[in-house]
VMD Tcl script that draws the C-alpha trace (Angstrom):
set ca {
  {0.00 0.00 0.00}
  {1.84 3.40 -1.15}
  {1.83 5.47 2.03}
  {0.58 9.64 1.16}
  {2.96 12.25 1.47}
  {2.21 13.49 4.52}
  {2.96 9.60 6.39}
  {6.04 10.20 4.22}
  {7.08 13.15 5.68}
  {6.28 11.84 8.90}
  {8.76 8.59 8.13}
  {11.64 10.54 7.16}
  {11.19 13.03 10.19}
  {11.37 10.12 12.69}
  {13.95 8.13 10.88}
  {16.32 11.10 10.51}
  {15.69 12.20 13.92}
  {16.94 8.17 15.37}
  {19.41 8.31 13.47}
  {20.99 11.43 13.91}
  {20.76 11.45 17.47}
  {22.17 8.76 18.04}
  {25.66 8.44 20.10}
  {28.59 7.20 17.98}
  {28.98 4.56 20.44}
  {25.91 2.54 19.68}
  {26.17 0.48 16.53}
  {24.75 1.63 13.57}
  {21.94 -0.03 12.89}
  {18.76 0.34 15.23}
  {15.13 -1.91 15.25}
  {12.66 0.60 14.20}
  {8.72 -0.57 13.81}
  {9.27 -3.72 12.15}
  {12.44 -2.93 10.23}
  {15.54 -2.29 11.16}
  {17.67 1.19 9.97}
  {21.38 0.41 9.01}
  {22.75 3.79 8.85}
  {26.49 5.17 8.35}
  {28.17 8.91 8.63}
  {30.31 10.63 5.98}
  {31.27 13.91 7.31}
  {27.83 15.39 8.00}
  {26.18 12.97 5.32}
  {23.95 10.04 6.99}
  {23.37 7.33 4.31}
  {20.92 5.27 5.37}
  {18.85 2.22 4.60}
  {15.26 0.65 6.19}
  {15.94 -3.05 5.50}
  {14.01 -6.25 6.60}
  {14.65 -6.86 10.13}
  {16.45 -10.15 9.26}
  {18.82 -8.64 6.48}
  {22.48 -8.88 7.21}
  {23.51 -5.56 8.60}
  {27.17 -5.97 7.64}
  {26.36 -6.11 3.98}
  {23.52 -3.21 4.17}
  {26.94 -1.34 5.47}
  {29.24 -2.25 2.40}
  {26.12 -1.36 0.19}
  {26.28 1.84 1.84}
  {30.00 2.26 1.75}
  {29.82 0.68 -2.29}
  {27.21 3.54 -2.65}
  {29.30 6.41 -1.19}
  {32.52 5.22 -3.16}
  {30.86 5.52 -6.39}
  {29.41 9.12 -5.53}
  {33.05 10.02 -4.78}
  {34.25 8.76 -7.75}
  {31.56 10.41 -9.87}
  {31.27 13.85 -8.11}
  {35.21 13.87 -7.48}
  {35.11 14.02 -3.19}
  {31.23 14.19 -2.74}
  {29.68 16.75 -0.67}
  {26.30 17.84 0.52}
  {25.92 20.62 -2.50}
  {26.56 17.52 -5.16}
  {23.51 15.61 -4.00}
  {21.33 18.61 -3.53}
  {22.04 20.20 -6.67}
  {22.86 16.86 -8.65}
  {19.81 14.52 -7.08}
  {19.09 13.38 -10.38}
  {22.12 11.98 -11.39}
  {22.43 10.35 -7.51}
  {19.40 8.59 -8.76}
  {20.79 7.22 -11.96}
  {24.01 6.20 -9.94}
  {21.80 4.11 -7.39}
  {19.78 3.01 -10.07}
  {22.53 1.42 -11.73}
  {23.55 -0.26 -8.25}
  {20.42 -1.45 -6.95}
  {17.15 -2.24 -8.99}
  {14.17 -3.11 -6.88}
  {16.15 -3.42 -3.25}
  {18.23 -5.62 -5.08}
  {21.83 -4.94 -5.65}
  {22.18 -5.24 -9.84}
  {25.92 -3.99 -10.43}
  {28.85 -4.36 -7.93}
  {32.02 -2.48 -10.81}
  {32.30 0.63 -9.74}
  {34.10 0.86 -13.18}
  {30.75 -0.12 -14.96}
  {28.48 1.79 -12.97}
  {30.14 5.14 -13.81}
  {30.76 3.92 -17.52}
  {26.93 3.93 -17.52}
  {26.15 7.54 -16.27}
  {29.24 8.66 -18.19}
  {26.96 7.36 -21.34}
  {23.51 8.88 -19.86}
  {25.32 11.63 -19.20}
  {26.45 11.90 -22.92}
  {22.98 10.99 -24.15}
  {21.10 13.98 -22.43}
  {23.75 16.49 -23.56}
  {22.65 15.90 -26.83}
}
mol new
graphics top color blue
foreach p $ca { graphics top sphere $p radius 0.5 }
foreach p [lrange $ca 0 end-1] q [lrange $ca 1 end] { graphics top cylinder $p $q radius 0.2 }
display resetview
């Protein structure tokens, strides 16, 4: 059942607000409802995922991590101003990596050979 914006709004807002005050000595992951948020800080970026409660934390991290190498790669040393003023090309890059919840590409190399080529196509 697709949730409306405003119980949207309202799942972000609580999800940010667990995860971002939370004490860097806790783990990063946390139950929440019936899922559980893997989370991990960049800087003053939080990347993070609401997986199935029995999904493997460790790998939701390296997805993360995977996710966050690629961005660097792309955007040269990502920052905050890249994903604000480039969301639409963060979406391409994660929807290159993972189709569905499922993770589709694991080459770095690949993944930015295919935005390079979107990239190219919407230019012209």
């Amino acid at each position: 059942v697709p949730y409306e914006d405003s119980e949207k709004q309202s799942i972000q807002q609580e999800c940010h607000k667990i995860v971002t005050q939370r004490e860097a000595k806790f783990t990063n992951f946390v139950e929440w409802q019936t899922y559980k948020l893997v989370y991990r800080r960049y800087a003053g970026l939080f990347f993070t995922l609401c997986v199935d409660i029995n999904d493997n934390e460790l790998a939701c991290l390296e997805a993360i991590h995977f996710f966050v190498e690629v961005l660097d790669q792309f955007f040269g040393n990502v920052c905050e101003l890249d994903l604000v003023f480039n969301f639409h090309k963060v979406f391409v890059i994660l929807d290159e990596y993972i189709l569905s919840g499922e993770i589709m590409e694991t080459s770095k190399q690949v993944i930015l050979e295919r935005i390079k080529t979107v990239d190219g196509l919407l230019e012209n």
